[in-house]
Structure formats: C-alpha cells, structure tokens
Backbone as a printed PyTorch tensor [residue, N CA C, xyz], in Angstrom:
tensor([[[ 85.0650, 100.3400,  91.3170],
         [ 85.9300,  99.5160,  92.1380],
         [ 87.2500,  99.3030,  91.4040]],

        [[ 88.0830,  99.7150,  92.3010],
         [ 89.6350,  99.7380,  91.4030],
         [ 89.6260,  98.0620,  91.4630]],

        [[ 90.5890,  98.0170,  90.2720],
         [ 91.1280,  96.1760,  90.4020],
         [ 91.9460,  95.5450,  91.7360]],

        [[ 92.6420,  96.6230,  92.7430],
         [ 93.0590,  96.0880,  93.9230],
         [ 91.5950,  95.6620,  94.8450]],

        [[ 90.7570,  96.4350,  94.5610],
         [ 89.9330,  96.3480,  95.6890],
         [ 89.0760,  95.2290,  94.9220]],

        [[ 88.8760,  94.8960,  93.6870],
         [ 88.4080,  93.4170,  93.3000],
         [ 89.2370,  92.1020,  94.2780]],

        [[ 90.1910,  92.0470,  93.7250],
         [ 91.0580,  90.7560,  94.5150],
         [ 90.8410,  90.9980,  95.5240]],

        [[ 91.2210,  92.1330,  96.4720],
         [ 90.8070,  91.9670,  97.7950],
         [ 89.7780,  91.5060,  98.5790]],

        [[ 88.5750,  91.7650,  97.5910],
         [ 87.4070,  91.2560,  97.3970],
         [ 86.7420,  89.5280,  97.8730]],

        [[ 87.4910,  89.3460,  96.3910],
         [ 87.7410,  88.2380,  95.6400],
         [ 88.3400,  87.1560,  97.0500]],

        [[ 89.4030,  87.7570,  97.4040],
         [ 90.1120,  86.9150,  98.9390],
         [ 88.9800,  86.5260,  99.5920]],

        [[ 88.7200,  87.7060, 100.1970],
         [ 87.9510,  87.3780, 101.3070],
         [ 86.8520,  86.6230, 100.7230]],

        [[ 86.0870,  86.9730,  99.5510],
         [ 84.6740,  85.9310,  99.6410],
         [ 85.0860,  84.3840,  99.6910]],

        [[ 86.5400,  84.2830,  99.2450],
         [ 87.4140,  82.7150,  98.8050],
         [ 87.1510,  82.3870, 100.6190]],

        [[ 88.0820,  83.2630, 101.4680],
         [ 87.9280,  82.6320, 102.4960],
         [ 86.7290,  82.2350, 103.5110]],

        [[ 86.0130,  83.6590, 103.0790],
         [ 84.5850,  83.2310, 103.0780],
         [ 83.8170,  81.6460, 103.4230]],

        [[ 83.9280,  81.5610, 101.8250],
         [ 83.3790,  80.1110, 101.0270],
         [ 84.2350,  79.0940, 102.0960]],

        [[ 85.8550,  79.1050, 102.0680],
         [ 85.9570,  78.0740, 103.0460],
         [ 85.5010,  77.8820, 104.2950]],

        [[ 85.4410,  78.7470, 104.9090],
         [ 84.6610,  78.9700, 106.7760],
         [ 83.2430,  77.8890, 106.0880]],

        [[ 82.7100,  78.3840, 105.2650],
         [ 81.3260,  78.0980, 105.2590],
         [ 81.6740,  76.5500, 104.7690]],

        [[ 82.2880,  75.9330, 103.7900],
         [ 82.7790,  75.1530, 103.6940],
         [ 83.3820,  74.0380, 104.5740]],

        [[ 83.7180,  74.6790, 105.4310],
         [ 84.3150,  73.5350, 106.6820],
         [ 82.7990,  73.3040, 107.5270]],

        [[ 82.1980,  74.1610, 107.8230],
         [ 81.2280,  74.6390, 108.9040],
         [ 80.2590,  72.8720, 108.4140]],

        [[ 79.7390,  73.1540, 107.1280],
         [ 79.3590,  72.2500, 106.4620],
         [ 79.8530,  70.9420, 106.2280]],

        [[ 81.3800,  70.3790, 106.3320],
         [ 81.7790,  69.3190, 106.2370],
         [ 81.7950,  68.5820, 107.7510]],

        [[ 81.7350,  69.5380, 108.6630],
         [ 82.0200,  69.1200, 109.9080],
         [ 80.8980,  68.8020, 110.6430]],

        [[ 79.8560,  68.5950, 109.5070],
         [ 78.1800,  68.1920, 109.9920],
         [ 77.0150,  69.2920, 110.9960]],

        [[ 78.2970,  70.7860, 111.1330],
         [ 77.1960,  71.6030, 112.1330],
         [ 76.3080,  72.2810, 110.9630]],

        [[ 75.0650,  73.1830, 111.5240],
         [ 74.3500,  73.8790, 110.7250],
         [ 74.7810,  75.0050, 110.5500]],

        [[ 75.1430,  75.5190, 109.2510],
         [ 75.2930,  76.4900, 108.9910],
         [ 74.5040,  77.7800, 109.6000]],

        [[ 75.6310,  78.9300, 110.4160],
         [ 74.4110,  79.8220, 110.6940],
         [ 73.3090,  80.5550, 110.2200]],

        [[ 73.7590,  80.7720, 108.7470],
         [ 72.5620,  81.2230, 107.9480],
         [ 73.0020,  80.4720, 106.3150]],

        [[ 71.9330,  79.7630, 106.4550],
         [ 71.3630,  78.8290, 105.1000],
         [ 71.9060,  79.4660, 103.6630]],

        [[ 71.6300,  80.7040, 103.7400],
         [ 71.5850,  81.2870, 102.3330],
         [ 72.7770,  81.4490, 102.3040]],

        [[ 73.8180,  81.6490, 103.6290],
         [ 75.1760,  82.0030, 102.8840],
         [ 76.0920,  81.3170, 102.1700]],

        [[ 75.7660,  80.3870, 101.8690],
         [ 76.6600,  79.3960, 100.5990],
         [ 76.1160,  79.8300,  99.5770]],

        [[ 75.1050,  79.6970,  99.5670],
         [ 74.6260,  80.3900,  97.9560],
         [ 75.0860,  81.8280,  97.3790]],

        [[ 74.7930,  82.3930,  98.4380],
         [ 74.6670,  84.1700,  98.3980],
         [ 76.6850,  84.0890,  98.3580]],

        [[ 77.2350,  83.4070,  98.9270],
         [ 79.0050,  83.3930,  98.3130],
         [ 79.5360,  83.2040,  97.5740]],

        [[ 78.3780,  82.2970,  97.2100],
         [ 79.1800,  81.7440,  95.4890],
         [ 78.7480,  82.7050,  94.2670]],

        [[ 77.3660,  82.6750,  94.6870],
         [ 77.0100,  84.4200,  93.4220],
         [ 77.4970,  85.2440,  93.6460]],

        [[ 78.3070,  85.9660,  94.4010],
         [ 79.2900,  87.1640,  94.5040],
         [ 80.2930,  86.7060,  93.9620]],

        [[ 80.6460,  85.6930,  94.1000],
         [ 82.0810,  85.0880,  93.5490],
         [ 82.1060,  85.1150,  92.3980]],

        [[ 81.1340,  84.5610,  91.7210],
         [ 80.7770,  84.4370,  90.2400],
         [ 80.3730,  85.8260,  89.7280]],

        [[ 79.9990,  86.7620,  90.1930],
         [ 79.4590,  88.3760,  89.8360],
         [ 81.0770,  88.6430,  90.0310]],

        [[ 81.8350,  88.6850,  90.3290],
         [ 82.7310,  89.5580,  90.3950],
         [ 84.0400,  88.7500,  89.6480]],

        [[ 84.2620,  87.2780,  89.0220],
         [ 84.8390,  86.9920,  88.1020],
         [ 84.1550,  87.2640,  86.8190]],

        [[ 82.7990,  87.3390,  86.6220],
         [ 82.4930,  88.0960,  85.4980],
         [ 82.7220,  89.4240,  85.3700]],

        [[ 82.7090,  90.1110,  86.1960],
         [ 82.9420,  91.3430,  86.3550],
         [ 84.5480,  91.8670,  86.0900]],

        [[ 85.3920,  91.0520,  86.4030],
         [ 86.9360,  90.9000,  86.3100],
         [ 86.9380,  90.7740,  85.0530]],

        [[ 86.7230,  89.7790,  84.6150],
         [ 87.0930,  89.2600,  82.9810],
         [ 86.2690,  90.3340,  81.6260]],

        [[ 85.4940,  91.0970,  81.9230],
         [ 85.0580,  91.8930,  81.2180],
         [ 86.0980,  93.2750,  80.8780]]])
C-alpha cells in the first residue's frame, strides 16, 4: 500500500468513526454493533503501520 493510499485510507475510516459516532450520540442503534470496534482497530492497525 503506497503512503497515498494509507491517508486515503486513514480519511475515510476517520469519517467512518464519525457517522458511527453521531449514529451513537443521537441515541439510535447502531446498524451493526461491531462497527465501532472493528473502526477503531483499523485505525489503530494502520497508524501503527504508518509510523513503522
């Protein structure tokens, strides 16, 4: 994965996290449970992955 296609990455899981983020503040149920979790470990796999 070239480093453009990291950040690009990187964006989208950010905006990601917010959708899922609002979805959650605004008291509805998230459509699938795991995807807060499963966003933030990509997020975190791929700033480790960056910084290496």
């Amino acid at each position: 994965m070239s480093t453009e296609a990291r950040e690009a990455r990187m964006l989208e899981l950010q905006e990601e996290l917010l959708q899922l983020r609002a979805e959650k503040a605004l008291g509805g149920t998230p459509s699938n449970l795991g995807a807060y979790k499963a966003t933030r470990r990509s997020i975190a796999r791929l700033k480790t992955h960056m910084n290496q």
